[in-house]
C-alpha positions as CSV (number, residue, x, y, z in Angstrom):
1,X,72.6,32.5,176.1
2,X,69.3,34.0,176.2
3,X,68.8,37.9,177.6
4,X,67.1,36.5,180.7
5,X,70.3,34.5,181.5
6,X,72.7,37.2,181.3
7,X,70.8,39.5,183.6
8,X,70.9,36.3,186.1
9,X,74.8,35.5,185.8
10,X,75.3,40.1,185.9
11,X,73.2,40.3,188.8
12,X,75.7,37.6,190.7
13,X,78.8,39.7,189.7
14,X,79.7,41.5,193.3
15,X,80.3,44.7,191.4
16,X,77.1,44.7,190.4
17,X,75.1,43.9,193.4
18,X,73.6,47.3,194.1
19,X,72.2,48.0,190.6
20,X,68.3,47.8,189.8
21,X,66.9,45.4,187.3
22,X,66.6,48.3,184.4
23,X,70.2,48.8,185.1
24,X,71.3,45.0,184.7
25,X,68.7,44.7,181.6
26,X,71.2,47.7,180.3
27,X,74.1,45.7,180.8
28,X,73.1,42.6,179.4
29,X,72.3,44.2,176.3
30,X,75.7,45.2,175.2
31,X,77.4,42.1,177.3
32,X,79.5,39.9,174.9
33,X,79.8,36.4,175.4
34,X,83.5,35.2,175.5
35,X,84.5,31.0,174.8
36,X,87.8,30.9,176.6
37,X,90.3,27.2,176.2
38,X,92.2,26.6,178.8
39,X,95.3,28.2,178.6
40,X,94.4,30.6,176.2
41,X,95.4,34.5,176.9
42,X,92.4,36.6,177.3
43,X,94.4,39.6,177.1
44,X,98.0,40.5,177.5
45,X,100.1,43.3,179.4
46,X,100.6,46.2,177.2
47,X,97.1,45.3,175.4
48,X,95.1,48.2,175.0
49,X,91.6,48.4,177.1
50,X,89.1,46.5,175.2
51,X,86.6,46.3,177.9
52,X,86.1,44.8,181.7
53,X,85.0,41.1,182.0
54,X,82.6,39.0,184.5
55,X,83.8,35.5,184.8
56,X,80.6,33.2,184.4
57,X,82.4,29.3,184.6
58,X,86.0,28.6,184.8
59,X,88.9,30.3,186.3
60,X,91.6,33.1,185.3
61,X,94.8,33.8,186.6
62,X,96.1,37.4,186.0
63,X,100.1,37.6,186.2
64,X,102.8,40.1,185.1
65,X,105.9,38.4,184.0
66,X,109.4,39.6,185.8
67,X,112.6,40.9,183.4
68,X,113.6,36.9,184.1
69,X,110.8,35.4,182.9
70,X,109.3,34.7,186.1
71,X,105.3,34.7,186.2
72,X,104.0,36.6,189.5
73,X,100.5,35.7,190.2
74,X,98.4,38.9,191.6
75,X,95.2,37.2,191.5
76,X,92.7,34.6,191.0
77,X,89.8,34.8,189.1
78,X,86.8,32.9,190.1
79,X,83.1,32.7,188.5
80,X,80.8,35.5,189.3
81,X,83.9,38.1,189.5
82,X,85.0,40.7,188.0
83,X,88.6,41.5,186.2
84,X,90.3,44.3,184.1
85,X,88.0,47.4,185.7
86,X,90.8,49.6,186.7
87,X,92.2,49.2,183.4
88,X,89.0,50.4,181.7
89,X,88.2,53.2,184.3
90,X,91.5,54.7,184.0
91,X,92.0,54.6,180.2
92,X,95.1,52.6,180.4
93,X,96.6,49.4,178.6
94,X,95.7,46.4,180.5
95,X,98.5,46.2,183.3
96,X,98.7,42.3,183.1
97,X,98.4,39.5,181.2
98,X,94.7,37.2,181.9
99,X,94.7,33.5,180.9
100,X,92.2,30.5,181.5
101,X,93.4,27.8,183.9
102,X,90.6,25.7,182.2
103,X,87.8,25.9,179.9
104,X,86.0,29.4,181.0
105,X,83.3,31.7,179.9
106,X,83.1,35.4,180.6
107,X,80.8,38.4,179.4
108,X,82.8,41.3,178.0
109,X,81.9,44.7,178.6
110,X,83.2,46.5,175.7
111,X,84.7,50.1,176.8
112,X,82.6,52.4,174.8
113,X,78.8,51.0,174.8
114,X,79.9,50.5,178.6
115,X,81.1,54.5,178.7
116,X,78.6,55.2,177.1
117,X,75.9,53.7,178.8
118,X,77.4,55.5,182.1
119,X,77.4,58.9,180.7
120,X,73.9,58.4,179.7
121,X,72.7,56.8,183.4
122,X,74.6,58.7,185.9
123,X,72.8,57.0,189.0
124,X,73.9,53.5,187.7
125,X,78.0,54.9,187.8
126,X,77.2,56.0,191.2
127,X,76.2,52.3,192.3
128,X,79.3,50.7,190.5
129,X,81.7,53.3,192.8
130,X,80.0,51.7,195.6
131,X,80.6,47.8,194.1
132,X,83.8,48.6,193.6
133,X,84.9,50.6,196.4
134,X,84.0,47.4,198.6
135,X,86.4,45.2,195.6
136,X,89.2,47.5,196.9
137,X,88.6,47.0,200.2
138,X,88.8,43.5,200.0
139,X,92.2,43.8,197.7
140,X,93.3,45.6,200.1
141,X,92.8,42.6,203.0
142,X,94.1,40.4,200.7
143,X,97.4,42.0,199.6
144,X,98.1,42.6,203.8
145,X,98.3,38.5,204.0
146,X,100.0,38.1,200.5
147,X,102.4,40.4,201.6
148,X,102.6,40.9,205.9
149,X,101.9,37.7,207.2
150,X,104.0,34.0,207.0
151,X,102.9,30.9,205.2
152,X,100.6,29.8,207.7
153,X,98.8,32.6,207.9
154,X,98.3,32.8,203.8
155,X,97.2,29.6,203.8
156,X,94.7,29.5,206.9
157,X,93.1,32.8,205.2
158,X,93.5,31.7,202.1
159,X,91.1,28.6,202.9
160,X,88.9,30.7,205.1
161,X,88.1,33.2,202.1
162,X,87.0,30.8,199.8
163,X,85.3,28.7,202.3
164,X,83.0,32.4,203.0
165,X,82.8,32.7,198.7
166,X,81.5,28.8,198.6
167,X,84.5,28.0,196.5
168,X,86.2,24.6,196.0
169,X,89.7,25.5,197.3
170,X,91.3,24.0,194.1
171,X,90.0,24.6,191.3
172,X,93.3,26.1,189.8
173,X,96.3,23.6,190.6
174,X,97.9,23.4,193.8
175,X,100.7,25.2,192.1
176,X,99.1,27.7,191.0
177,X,97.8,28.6,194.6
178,X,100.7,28.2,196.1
179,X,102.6,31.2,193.4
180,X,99.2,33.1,194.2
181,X,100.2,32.9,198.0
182,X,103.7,33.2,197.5
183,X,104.9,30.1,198.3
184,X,106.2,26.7,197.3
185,X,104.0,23.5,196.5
186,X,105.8,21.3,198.5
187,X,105.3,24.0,201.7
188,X,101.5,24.4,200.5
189,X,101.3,20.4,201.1
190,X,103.1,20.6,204.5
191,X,100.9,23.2,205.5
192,X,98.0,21.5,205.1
193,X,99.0,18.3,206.3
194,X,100.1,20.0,209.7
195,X,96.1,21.1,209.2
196,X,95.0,17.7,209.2
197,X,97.2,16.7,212.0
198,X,95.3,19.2,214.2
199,X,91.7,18.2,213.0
200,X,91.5,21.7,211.1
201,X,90.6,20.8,208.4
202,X,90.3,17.8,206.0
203,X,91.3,17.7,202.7
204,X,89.0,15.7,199.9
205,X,90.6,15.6,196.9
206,X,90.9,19.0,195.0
207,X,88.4,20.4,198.2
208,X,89.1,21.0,201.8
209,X,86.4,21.0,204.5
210,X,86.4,23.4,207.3
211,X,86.5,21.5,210.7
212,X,87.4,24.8,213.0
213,X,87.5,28.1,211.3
214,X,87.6,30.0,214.9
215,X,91.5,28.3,214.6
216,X,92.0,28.7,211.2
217,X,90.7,32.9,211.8
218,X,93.7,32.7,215.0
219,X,96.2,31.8,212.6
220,X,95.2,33.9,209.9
221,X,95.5,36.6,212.3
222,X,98.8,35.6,213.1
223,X,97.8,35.0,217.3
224,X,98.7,31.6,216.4
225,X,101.4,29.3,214.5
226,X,100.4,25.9,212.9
């Protein structure tokens, strides 16, 4: 991948929208490029803090496994995000485990050029807070409908966020959106079939199409049931 491409897929990273073009040329020059196979663990729980990654192509699921064996999903990782910040920020081991639900390819941003490049360009650290303050925020939103609202209100939001990112709702599997929500397969099917009924939305394939999001937004809300 040449220079000029990594500065293109950095500047697309959320995190880094605020930072000027010396600041991206900066990142790109100590950006690793990472091959990921599907499947394949990018890092475990317990791993020490290697660096923070940008998802370029592909997707990543990040999980911590319960004392039974039980994978909880905490999030989804789509292309032109970022994952494993907190982890690098606060000097810690990586708090979950990061694998590749297909083929992917991410830049790594190795802790200490990263550090290092902060402590030398104060203003640039300054701009991340900001990037990352609104990446909170938005955690924040999403862990109030993981965790607050029933199933048809995860699912109505759930389709309304990644309608609003341009994502194609599955990428990942239908089960693996449905752990990431909290719920079953078979009641992520029902939902959206109830969906269809009501000429929501319509489902193509592995993509839904939006035909009332004022609706979908009332049921995300929870003012209204499917």
């Amino acid at each position: 991948m040449t220079h000029t491409r990594l500065v293109t897929h950095i500047a697309r990273g959320a995190l880094f929208a605020s930072l000027n073009a010396d600041m991206l040329d900066d990142l790109a020059r100590i950006a690793r490029i990472r091959r990921i196979a599907a499947r394949e663990i990018i890092f475990e729980e317990g791993d020490p803090c290697a660096g923070f990654y940008l998802l370029t192509d592909g997707a990543v699921k990040l999980y911590k496994l319960s004392g039974d064996g039980k994978e909880h999903i905490l999030h989804l990782v789509w292309p032109d995000e970022t994952f494993a910040e907190a982890a690098l920020f606060l000097d810690e081991a990586y708090p979950a485990t990061a694998e590749a639900l297909k083929p992917s390819k991410a830049l790594l941003f190795p802790r200490e050029p990263f550090l290092t490049l902060l402590d030398a360009r104060p203003a640039m650290a300054r701009r991340l807070i900001g990037g990352m303050a609104g990446w909170v925020r938005r955690l924040v939103g999403q862990i109030e409908v993981l965790a607050l609202r029933d199933a048809g209100a995860k699912v109505a939001s759930y389709l309304r966020q990644v309608e609003r990112d341009g994502r194609s709702v599955f990428r990942a599997p239908k089960a693996t959106v449905a752990a990431h929500l909290g719920i079953t397969p078979e009641t992520l099917s029902r939902l959206l079939s109830k969906l269809e009924a009501r000429d929501l939305v319509v489902v193509h394939g592995r993509t839904v199409e939006i035909r009332d999001g004022v609706a979908l937004d009332a049921i995300g809300a929870g003012s209204e049931q499917i």
